[in-house]
C-alpha positions in Angstrom: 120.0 -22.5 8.7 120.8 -21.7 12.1 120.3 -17.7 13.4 124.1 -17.1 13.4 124.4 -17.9 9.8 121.3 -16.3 9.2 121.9 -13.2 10.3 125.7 -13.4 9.2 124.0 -13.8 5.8 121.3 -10.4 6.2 124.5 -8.8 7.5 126.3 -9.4 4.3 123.6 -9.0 2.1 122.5 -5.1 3.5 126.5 -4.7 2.7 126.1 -5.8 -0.7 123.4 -3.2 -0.9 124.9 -0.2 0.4 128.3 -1.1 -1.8 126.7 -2.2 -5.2 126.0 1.2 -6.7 129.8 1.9 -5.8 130.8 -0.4 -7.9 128.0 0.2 -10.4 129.8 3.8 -10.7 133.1 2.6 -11.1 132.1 0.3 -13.9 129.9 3.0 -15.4 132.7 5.8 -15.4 134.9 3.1 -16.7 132.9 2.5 -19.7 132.5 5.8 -20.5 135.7 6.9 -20.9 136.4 3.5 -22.6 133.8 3.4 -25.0 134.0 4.9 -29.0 130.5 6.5 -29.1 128.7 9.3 -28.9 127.2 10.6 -25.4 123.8 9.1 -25.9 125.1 5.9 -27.3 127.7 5.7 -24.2 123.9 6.2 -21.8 122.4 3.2 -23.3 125.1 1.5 -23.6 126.4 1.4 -19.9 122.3 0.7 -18.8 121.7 -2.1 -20.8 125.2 -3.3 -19.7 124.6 -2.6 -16.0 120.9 -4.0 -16.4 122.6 -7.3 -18.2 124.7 -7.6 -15.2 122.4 -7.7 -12.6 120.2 -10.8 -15.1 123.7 -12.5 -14.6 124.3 -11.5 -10.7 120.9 -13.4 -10.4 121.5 -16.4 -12.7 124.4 -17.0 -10.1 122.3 -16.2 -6.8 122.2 -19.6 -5.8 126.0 -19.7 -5.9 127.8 -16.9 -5.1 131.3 -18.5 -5.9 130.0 -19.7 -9.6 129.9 -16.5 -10.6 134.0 -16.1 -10.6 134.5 -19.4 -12.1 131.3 -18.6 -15.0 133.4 -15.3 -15.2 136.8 -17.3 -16.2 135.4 -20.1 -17.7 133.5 -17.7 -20.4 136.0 -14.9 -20.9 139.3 -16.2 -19.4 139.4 -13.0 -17.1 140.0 -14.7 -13.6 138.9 -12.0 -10.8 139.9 -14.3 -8.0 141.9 -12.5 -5.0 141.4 -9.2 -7.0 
């Protein structure tokens, strides 16, 4: 890999980073006010969904772009140009 790409992809990964638990938020807050369950079941619920997500993010390291079409192909939600 030469050090332009390299460092285009430590730039984007240190992005990644810094935005993740954003997201991770949104998603949480999300669930919370979605889910039927009591406040302690709601806890779990979110973690083990949050910690099940980030087993996924890694099944798909290797291929960032799989992930989307894993997503569609799996649950028919397509988050393309979303």
């Amino acid at each position: 890999m030469n050090r332009s790409k390299k460092a285009m992809c430590n730039y984007i990964k240190s992005r990644i980073v810094n935005v993740l638990p954003y997201i991770y938020a949104a998603i949480a807050i999300a669930l919370w006010r979605k889910l039927d369950a009591n406040d302690e079941d709601k806890i779990d619920m979110i973690e083990e969904l949050i910690a099940e997500s980030q087993t996924v993010w890694n099944e798909s390291a290797d291929s960032p772009e799989s992930i989307l079409e894993w997503c569609k192909e799996l649950t028919g939600i397509d988050l393309r140009g979303i």
